[in-house]
N, C-alpha and C positions, 0 to 999 in steps of 0.2 A: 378477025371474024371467027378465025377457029375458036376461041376463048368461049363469043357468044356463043356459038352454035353448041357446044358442050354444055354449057351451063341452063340453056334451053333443054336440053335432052335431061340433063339430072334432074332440072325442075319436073318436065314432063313426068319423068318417072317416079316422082316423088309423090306427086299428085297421082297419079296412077294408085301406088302404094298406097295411097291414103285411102283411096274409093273405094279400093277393095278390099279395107278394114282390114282387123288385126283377126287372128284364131280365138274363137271363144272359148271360156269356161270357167269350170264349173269347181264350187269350193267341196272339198274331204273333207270331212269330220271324222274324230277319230279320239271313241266308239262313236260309231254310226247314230246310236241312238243315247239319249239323254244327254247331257254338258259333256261337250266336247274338250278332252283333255289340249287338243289341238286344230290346227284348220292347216290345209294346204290348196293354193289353189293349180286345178289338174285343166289342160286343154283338150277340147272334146274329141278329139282325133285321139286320146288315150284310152283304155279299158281300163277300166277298175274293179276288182273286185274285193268288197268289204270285209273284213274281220270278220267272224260269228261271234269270237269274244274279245274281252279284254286282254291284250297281250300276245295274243294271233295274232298275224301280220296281215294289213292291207296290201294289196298288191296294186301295182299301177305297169301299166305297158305301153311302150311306142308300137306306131306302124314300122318301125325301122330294127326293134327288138331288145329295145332299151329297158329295163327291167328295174323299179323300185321298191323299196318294201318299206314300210311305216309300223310303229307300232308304240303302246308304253311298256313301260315296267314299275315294278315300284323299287323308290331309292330315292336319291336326296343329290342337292346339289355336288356332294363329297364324292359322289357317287360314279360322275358322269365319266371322269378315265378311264376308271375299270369296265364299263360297260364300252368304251370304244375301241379297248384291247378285246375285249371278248367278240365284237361285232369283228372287227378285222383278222382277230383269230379265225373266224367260220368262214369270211373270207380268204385268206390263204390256203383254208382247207378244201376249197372246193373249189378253188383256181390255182392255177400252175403259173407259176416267175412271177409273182405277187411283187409287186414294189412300191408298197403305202409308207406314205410320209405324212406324219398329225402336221398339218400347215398351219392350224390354228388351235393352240393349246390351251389357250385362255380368251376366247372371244364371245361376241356376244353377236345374234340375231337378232333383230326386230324385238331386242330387248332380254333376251332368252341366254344365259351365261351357255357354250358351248364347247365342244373340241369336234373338229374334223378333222378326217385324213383324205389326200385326193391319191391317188398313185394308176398305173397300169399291172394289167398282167396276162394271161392266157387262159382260155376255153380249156378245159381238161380235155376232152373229144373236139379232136382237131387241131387246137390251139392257136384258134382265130385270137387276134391280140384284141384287148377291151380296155377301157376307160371304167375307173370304179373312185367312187367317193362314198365314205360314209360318217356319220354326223350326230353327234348325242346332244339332247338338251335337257337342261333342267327345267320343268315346265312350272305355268304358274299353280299345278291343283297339287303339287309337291312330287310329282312322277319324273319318271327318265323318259323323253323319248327318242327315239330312235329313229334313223333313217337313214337309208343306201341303196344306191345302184351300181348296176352295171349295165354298163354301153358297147356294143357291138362298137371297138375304135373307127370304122364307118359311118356312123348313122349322128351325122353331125347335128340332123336336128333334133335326134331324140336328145343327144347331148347337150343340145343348147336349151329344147323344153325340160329335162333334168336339173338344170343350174337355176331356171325359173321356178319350176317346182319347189325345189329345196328353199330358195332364196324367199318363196310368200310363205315357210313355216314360220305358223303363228300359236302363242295359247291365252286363248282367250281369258 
């Protein structure tokens, strides 16, 4: 009986879950305007604020203080290590007990040749510990782009819409 009575309640709440749909949202483009070097798709509970130009960062933010930034560069598939040392350098620099590991040196996205690093490290002021990944692609209009956050190591759901974020970069 207890078997049923469980599998009744996960149903229950499965169907619950379902009725109450998923979070919405909404696709970045990125520049904002004319053919988008790239697309990411952001859920609505995020702020976004757009580049003004090319190679400015778009910024993206949780309710929990999860923190992204997007952007291209110009360069070439050859390209894309040195720019994820460079991206992880300003990392280090501007967090405390940085500990990034490239987990994926040779990979591909949604078609997009890549290198990421995921690691931990600390808030400079106070040295709250955070969740940081960041992420280079060789896109299709022949650009780098780029992409990283940091996660308050708390804010499990910015971290989890972070890995969804990252994971719908796409170039069109």
């Amino acid at each position: 009986m207890r078997v049923i009575t469980r599998t009744i309640a996960v149903t229950a709440f499965a169907i619950a879950a379902g009725l109450t749909g998923t979070a919405q949202a909404r696709t970045v483009n990125y520049p904002a305007k004319g053919k988008p070097s790239f697309t990411v798709e952001v859920p609505d509970s995020w702020t976004v604020t757009l580049a003004k130009e090319v190679g400015d960062y778009t910024d993206l933010g949780s309710e929990g203080g999860t923190v992204m930034q997007l952007r291209t560069m110009d360069g070439n598939a050859e390209d894309v290590e040195a720019f994820l040392k460079d991206t992880n350098d300003y990392i280090e620099k501007n967090y405390s007990d940085v500990n990034l590991t490239v987990t994926d040196k040779d990979c591909t996205l949604n078609g997009l040749e890549c290198s990421v690093a995921h690691g931990t490290g600390k808030e400079k002021d106070g040295g709250a510990p955070v969740k940081l990944t960041s992420g280079v692609f060789a896109l299709s209009d022949g650009k780098i782009g780029e992409i990283w956050y940091v996660a308050p190591a708390d804010d499990t759901a910015g971290i989890a819409d972070a890995a969804k974020i990252f994971n719908s970069y796409r170039s069109p």
